[in-house]
C-alpha angles and dihedrals in degrees: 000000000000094000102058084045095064087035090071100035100254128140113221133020084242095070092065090048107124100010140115130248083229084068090064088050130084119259091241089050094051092090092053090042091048084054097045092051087052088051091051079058095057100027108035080243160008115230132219109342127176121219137162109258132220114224114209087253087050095251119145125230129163110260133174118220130201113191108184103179114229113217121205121234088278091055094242121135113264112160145355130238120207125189112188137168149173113268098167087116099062092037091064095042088052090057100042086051084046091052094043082054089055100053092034084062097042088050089051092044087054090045087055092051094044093050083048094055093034091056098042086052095053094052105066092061086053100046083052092045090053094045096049090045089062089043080050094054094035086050096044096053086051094048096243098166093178095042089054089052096054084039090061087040100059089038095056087050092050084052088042094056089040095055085041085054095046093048092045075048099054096035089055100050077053 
């Protein structure tokens, strides 16, 4: 039909005349065309099937064919029907969401790592905050003007690296 026709990149139905749709198939795909011919025998068809086309100039491109098998009043076979159509557009959108996945994933995979690292980093200011917190209070019941001093000291540093995390942080989100 005049579709296939221009499918293929022929000009006029009369090109196709005498030839075989494994013509318009190419050469790899010919075994698992020859097996899905036999299962339209069998079947009275064979469904949706991707194959990679031949354009007149011999050219590729993906297609999808459909064979039903059309019996005659006896129920013999007589003919085959084939649907087909170019499907080189979905192919390539399926890729490039397939490709989109994979670096999704491998983004996600990175953000896990980075929390990881960021919390862990966080934690170690705050372990030395809490444990000079308890010196301060154990200095200052005793009067130890000088501990509480290098307490308060410590403590502000601990402050000081978490506030230089969380800016590194924040600078890099931005």
């Amino acid at each position: 039909n005049d579709a296939t026709v221009r499918l293929h990149g022929y000009e006029r139905q009369d090109e196709l005349l005498g030839r075989s749709a494994f013509d318009l198939i190419v050469a790899s795909d010919h075994p698992q065309a020859a097996k899905n011919m036999q299962l339209a025998f069998t079947n009275g068809g064979t469904g949706l099937i991707e194959y990679r086309m031949l354009r007149k100039d011999g050219s590729e491109f993906d297609g999808e064919l459909n064979v039903v098998l059309i019996c005659d009043e006896s129920g013999q076979p007589a003919e085959f029907v084939a649907l087909s159509r170019d499907v080189t557009f979905r192919k390539r959108a399926e890729q490039e969401r397939d490709r989109l996945i994979r670096s999704l994933a491998a983004k996600n995979d990175e953000l896990e790592r980075f929390t990881y690292t960021v919390s862990h980093g966080l934690k170690a200011p705050m372990i030395t905050i809490k444990g000079f917190v308890g010196f301060l209070e154990k200095d200052m019941a005793a009067g130890d003007q000088g501990r509480v001093r290098a307490d308060v000291k410590r403590i502000n540093e601990g402050i000081d690296r978490m506030n230089r995390l969380l800016g590194e942080l924040l600078e890099l989100s931005r």
